[in-house]
C-alpha positions as CSV (number, residue, x, y, z in Angstrom):
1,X,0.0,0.0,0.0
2,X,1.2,3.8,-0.6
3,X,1.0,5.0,2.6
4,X,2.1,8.0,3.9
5,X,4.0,7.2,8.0
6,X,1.7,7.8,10.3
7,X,1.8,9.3,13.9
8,X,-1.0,10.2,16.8
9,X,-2.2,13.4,16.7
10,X,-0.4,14.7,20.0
11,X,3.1,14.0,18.6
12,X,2.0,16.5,15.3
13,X,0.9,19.1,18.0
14,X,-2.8,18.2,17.2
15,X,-5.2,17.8,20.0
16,X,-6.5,14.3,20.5
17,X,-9.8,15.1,22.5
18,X,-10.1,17.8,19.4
19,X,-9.4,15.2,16.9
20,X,-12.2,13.0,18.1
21,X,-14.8,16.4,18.5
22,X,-14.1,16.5,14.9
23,X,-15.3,12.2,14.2
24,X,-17.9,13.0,16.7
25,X,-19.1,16.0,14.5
26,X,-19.2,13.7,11.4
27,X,-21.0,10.8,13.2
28,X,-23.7,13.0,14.2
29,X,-25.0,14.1,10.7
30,X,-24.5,10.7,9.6
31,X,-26.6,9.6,12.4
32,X,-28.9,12.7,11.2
33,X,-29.2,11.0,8.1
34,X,-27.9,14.2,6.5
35,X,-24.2,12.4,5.3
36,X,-24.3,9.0,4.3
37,X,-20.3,8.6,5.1
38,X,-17.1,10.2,5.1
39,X,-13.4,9.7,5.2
40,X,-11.7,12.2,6.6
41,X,-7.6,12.2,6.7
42,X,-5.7,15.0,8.4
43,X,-1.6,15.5,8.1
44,X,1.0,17.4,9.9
45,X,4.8,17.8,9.4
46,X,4.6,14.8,6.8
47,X,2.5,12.4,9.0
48,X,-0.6,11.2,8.7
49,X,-2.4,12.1,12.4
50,X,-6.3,11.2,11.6
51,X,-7.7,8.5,9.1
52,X,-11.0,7.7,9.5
53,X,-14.2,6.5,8.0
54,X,-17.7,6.8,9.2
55,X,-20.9,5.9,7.9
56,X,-21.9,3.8,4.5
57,X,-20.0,4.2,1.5
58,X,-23.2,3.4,0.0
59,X,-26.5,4.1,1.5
60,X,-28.7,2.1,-0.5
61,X,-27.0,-1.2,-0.3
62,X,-25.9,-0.7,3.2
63,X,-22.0,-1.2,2.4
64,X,-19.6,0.2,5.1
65,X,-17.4,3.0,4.2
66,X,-13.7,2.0,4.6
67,X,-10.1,4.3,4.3
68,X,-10.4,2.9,0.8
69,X,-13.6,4.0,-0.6
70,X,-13.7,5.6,-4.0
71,X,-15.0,9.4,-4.6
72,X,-15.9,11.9,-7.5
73,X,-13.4,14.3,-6.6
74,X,-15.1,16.8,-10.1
75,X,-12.7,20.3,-9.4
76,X,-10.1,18.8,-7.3
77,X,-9.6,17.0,-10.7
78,X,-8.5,20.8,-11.6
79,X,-5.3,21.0,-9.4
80,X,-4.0,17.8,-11.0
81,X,-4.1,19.2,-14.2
82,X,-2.6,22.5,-13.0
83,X,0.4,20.7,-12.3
84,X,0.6,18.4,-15.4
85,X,0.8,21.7,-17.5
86,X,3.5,23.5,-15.2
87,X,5.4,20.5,-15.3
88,X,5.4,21.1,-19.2
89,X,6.2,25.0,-18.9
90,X,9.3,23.6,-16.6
91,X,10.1,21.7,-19.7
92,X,10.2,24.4,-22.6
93,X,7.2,23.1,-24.0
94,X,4.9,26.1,-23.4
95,X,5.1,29.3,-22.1
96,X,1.9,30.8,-19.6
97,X,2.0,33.8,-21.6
98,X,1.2,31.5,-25.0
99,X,-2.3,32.2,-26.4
100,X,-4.6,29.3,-26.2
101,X,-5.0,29.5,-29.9
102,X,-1.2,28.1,-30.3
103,X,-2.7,24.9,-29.4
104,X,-6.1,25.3,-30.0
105,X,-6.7,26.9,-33.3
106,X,-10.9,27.1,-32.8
107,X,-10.2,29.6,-30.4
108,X,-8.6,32.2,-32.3
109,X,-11.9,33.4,-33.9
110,X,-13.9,33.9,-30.2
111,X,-15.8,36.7,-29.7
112,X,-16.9,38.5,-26.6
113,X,-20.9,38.2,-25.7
114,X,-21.5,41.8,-24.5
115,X,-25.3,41.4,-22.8
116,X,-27.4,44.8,-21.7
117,X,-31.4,45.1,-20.7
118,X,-31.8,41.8,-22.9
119,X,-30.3,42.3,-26.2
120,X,-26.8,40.6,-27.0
121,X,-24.1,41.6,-29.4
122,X,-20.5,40.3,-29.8
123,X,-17.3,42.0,-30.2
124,X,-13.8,41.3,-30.8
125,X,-11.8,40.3,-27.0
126,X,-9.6,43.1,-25.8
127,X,-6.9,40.8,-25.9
128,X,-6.6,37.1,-26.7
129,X,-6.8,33.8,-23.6
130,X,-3.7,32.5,-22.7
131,X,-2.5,29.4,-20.9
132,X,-2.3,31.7,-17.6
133,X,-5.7,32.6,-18.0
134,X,-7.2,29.1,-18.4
135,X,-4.9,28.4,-15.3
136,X,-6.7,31.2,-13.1
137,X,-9.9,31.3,-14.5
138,X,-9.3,34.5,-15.9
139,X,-10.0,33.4,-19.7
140,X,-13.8,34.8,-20.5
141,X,-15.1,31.6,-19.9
142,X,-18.1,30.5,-17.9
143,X,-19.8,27.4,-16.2
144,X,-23.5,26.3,-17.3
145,X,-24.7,25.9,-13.7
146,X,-23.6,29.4,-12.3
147,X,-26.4,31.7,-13.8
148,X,-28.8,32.2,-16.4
149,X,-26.5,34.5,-18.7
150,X,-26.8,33.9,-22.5
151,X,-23.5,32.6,-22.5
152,X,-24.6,30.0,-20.0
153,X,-27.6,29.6,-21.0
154,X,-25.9,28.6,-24.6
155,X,-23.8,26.3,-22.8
156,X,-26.5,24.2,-21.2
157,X,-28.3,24.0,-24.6
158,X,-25.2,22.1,-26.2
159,X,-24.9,19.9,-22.9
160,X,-21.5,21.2,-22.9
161,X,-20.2,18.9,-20.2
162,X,-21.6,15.8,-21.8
163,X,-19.2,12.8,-21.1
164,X,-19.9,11.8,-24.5
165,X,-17.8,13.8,-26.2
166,X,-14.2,13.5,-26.9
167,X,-11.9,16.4,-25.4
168,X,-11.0,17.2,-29.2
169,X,-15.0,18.0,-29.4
170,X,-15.7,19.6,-26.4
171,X,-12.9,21.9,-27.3
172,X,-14.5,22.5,-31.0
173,X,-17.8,22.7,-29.4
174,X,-16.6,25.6,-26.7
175,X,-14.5,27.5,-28.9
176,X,-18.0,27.9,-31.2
177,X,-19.6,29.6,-28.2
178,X,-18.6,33.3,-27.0
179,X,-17.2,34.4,-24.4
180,X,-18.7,35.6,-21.5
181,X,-15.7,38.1,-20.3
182,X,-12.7,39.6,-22.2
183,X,-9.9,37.7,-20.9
184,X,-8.2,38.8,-18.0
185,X,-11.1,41.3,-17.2
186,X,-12.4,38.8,-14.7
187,X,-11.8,35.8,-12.4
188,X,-14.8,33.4,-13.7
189,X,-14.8,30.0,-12.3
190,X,-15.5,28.0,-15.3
191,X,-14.7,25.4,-17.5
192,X,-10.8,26.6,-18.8
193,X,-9.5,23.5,-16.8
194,X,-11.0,21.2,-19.5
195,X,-9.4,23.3,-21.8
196,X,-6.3,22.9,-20.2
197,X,-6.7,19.4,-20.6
198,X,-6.8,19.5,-24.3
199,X,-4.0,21.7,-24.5
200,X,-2.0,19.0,-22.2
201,X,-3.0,16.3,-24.5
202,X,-1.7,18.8,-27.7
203,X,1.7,19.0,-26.5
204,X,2.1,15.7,-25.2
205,X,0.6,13.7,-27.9
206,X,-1.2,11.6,-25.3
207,X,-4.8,11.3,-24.1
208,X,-4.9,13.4,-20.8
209,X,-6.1,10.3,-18.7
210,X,-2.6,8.3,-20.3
211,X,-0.5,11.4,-19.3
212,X,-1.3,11.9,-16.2
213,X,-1.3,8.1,-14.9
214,X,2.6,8.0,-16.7
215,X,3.6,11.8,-15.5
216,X,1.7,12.0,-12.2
217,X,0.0,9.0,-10.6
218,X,2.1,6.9,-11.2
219,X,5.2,8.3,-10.1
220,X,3.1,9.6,-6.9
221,X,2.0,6.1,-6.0
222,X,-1.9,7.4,-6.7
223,X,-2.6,3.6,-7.8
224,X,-6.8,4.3,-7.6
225,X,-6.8,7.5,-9.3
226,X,-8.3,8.2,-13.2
227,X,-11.1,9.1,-15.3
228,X,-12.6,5.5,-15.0
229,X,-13.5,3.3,-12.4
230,X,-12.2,-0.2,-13.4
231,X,-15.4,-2.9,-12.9
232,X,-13.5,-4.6,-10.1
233,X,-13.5,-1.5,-7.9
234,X,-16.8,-0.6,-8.8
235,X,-18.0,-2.2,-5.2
236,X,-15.9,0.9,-3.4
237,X,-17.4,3.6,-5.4
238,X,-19.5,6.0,-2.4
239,X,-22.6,7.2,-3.7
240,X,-24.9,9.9,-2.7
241,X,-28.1,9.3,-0.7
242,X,-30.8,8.2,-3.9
243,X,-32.7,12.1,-2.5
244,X,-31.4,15.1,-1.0
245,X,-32.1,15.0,2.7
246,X,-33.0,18.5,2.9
247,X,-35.1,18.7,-0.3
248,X,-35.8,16.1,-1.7
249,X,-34.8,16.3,-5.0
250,X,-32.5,13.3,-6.8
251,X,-29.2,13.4,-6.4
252,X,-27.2,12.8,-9.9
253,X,-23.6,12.4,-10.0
254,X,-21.3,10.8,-12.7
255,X,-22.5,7.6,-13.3
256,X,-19.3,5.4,-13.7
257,X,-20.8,2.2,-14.8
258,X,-21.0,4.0,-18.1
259,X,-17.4,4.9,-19.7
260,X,-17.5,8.3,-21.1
261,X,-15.5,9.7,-23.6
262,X,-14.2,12.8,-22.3
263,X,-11.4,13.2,-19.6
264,X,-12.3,16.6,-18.3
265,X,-9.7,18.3,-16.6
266,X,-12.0,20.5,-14.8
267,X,-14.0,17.9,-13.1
268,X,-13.3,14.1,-14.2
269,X,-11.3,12.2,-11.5
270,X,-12.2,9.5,-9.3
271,X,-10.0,9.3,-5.9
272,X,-9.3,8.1,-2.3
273,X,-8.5,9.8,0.4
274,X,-5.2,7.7,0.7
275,X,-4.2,8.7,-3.4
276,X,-5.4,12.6,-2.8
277,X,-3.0,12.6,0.6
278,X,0.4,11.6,-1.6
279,X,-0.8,14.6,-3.7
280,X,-1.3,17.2,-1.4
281,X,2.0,16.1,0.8
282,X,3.6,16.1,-2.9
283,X,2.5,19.8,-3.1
284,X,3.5,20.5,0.8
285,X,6.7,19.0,-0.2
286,X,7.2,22.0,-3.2
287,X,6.8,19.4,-5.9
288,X,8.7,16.2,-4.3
289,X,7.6,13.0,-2.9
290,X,9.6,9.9,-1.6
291,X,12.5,10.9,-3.5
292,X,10.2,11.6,-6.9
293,X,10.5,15.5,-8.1
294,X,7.8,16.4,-10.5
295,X,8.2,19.9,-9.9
296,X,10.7,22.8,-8.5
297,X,10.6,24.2,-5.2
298,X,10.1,27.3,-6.7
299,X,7.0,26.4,-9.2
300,X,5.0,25.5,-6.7
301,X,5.6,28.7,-4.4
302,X,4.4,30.3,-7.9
303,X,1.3,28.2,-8.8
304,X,0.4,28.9,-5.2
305,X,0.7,32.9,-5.0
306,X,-2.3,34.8,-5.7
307,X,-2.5,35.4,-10.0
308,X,-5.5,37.9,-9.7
309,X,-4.0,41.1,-8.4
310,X,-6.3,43.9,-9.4
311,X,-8.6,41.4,-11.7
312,X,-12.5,42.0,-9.9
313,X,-14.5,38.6,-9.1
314,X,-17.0,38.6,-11.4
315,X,-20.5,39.1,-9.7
316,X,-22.9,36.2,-9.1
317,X,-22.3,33.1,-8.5
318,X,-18.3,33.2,-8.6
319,X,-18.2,35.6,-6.2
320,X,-19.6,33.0,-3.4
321,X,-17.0,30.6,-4.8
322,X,-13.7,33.4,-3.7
323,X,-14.2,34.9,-0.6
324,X,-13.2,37.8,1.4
325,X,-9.7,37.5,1.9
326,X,-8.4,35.2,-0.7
327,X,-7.0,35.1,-4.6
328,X,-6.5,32.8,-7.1
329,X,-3.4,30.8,-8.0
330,X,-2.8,28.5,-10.8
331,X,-5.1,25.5,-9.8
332,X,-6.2,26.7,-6.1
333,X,-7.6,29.6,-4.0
334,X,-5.0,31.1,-2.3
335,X,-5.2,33.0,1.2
336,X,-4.2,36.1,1.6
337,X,-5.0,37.6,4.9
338,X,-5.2,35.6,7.9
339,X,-8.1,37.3,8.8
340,X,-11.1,38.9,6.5
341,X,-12.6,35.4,5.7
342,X,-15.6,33.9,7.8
343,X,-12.6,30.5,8.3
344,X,-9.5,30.0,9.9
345,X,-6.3,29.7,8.1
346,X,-3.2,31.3,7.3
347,X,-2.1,33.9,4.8
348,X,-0.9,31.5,1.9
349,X,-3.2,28.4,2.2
350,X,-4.6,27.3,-0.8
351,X,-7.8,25.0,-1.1
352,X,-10.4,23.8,-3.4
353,X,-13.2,21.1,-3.6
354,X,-15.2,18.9,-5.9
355,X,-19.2,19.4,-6.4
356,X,-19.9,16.4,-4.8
357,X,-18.7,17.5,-1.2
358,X,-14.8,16.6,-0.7
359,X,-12.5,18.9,-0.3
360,X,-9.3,19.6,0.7
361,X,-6.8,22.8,2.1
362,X,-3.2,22.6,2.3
363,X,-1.0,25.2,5.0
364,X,2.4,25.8,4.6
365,X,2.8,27.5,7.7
366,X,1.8,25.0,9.7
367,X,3.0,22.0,7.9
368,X,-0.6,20.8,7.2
369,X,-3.2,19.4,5.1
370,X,-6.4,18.2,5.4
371,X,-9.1,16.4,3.2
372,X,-12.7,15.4,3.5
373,X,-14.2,12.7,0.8
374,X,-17.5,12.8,1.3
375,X,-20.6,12.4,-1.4
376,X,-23.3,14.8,-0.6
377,X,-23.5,17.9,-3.2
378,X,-26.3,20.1,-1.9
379,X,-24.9,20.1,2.0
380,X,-20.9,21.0,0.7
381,X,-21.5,24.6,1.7
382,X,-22.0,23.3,5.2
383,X,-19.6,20.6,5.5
384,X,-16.6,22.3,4.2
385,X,-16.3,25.2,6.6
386,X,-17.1,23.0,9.1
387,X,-14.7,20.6,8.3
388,X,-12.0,23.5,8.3
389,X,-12.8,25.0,11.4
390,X,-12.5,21.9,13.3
391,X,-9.3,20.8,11.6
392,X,-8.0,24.5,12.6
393,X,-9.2,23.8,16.0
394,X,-7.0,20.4,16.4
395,X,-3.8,22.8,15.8
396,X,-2.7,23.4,20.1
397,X,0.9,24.0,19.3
């Protein structure tokens, strides 16, 4: 097994009767029938100090979540990818400052949807995307499920994230579309990490899903990460409760019986808890693991600085997304005041979660990182602040 050491949490400087408030937490919403499980893992100074799981992996069969238990990760597929294309800018084979249409020709004709009391016109972008942009969200782009704008709205009438699409059509698909922003006007969260998955696959020559098991998991030791579960490990795939226990409503997530056809960068992984650790102490590490350097020292203090500067959230849903307090690196919101925000943390944190409820923050300053895999998309807003506060709480030295 990959495993990272491990150590009790009083020898990290974590408080054990903390550390249990934080399980006991958990165990109540499960027992609330508001979580059907979680696996919650929680490292300091490169040691594993919590590793638990609670609950049902999945609740209609009744099967037992275990350390092992397989999740849709969607965006924290995103800082994956961030690293798979500065590890080809630390190889000469792009620059950040590159436009997107280098690689991606379809986008070299995108026009700029400007939208005012209900009439639409286009006009040319102030300036064209580049790979920075897709790498900060800063690239005009948009997500479907953020807002009823005409750009979105055209999005959600193509199905734009359909899994049956190749990342060579999506791309042809998107580029058809226009943009919601000029580029670099705002910070969008959106779908320029799929992008960036097609542009990966350009330079490389390889299917995203093949380059990042060679370049990344594998040299990582993330053995049960990928765009496809295999049919063996289907039986440790959590799932959602069948109906939202606070609406209602059916829950749908990816449904990986099926085998899809696109590899999205922005949102396509499947992971454990175990596999997303070696990652994030990877990252801790400034781009090393167990003698494996897949990036430099100073890369990673890069990716994880705040690329946004003066650049204004854009209003709506994004803005709920970035708050108070924090940028945007390449890959991960970034901290910037230790204060400001309604969480702990310190200045220089950087974070991000999937739509599905895990999430994950990693601080430097303290020698930290935590994750929570859990499988409830309409309660994340709760769990993840919650999760961080009580993680923050654990810290007594």
């Amino acid at each position: 097994m990959n495993t990272l050491p491990f150590a009790t949490p009083a020898d990290v400087g974590l408080c054990p009767r903390r550390a249990q408030r934080l399980l006991d937490v958990l165990q109540s919403e499960i027992d609330r029938q508001r979580l059907p499980g979680a696996v919650a893992l929680v490292a300091r100074r490169g040691k594993v100090a919590l590793f638990e799981h609670l609950g049902r992996q999945d609740p209609a069969a009744g099967t037992p979540m275990t350390r092992d238990s397989i999740f849709r990760i969607y965006s924290m597929t995103k800082p994956i990818v961030s690293v798979a294309t500065m590890m080809l800018m630390e190889q000469g084979r792009l620059l950040l400052s590159d436009p997107v249409a280098k690689y991606l020709p379809e986008f070299a004709a995108q026009q700029v949807a400007v939208e005012q009391v209900g009439s639409v016109w286009l006009e040319a972008p102030a300036r064209p995307a580049t790979v920075q942009d897709l790498l900060r969200h800063t690239a005009g782009l948009t997500y479907e499920f953020l807002g009823e704008s005409y750009v979105q709205r055209e999005y959600a009438a193509v199905q734009i994230g359909s899994r049956e699409r190749s990342n060579t059509a999506f791309c042809e698909l998107l580029a058809g579309i226009p943009l919601r922003f000029h580029p670099g006007s705002r910070w969008e969260y959106s779908r320029a990490t799929d992008v960036l998955g097609r542009v990966v696959e350009v330079i490389s020559g390889q299917t995203l899903g093949a380059y990042l098991k060679e370049h990344i998991f594998e040299p990582l030791g993330m053995t049960d990460t990928g765009f496809t579960v295999p049919p063996a490990h289907l039986a440790r795939l959590a799932e959602p409760f069948a109906h939202d226990p606070d609406g209602g409503e059916a829950m749908v997530v990816t449904d990986f019986r099926e085998p899809g056809l696109m590899q999205g960068g922005g949102g396509g992984l499947v992971s454990t808890a175990r596999d997303y650790a070696r990652f994030l102490q990877f990252m801790l590490n400034r781009g090393a693991l167990n003698g494996v350097r897949l990036l430099g020292p100073r890369i990673v203090d890069y990716m994880t600085a705040d690329h946004l500067g003066t650049i204004p959230v854009a209003p709506g849903a994004s803005a709920a997304l970035l708050p108070p307090g924090h940028g945007f690196g390449l890959g991960f919101a970034v901290r910037l005041a230790t204060g400001i925000a309604p969480t702990p943390g310190s200045a220089g944190m950087y974070y991000w979660g999937g739509i599905a409820g895990t999430t994950f923050f990693v601080d430097p300053a303290e020698e930290l990182f935590a994750i929570l895999m859990i499988q409830a998309p309409n309660q994340r807003e709760f769990y993840r602040p919650l999760f961080r506060d009580m993680v923050y709480a654990m810290l007594v030295d």
